[in-house]
N, C-alpha and C positions, 0 to 999 in steps of 0.2 A: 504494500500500500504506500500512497506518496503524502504525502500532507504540504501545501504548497509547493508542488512539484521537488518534492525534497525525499529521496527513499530514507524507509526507516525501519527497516525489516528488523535488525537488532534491538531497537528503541521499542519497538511494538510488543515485540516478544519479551522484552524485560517488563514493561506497562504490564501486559495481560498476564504473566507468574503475580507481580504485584497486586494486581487485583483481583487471583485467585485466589490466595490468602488474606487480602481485604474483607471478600464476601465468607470466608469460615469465621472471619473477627468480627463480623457485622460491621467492619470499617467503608466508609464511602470510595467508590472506584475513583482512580486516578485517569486522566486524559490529558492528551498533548496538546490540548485545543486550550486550557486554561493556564491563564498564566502561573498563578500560585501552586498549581498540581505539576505546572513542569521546574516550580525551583523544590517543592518535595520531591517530584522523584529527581533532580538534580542529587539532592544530597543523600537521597538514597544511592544514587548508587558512588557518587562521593566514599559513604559509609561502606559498600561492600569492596570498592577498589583500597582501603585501607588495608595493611599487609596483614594482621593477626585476623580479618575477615576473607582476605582472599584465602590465602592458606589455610584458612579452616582451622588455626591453630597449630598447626602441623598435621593436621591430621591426612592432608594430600598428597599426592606427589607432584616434584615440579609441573610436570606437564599438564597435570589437569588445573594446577596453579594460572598457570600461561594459558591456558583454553578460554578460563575462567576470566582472565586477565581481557584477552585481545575481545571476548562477547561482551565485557562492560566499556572498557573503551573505545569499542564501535557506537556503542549505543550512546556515550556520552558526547563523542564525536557527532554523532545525528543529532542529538537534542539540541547541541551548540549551535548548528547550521539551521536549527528549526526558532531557537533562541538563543541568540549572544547572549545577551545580558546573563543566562545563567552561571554560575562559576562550582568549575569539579577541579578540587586541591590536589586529590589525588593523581591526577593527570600529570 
């Protein structure tokens, strides 16, 4: 899917895990269409590109480390081109 002719294939697929867990917490779904939902999931995934989150605490191996790594920095990478203004530290 594109969202202002912007692909987001990463970015969607991160959104929709997050709002499958939303709807078990009875939490409100996230969408890229609002501003405020794309600086939470901003810092969502901010929080999972952190290293004691990527690694799982060790509990990974490198390479699923780096899987894990290059599918959130794609999608942080999309959010970016979809909004600047949001800011991912862990980048």
């Amino acid at each position: 899917m594109a969202y202002r002719g912007k692909r987001t294939t990463s970015l969607e697929a991160f959104v929709e895990r997050e709002n499958q867990f939303a709807q078990i917490f009875g939490h409100a779904k996230l969408s890229i269409r609002k501003a405020q939902d794309r600086r939470t999931i901003a810092e969502l995934i901010d929080s999972r590109l952190s290293p004691e989150n990527l690694h799982c605490d060790g509990e990974i191996s490198a390479s699923e480390a780096r899987r894990k790594y290059e599918f959130l920095a794609q999608a942080a990478r999309q959010l970016m081109a979809i909004d600047p203004t949001v800011r991912i530290l862990e980048l």
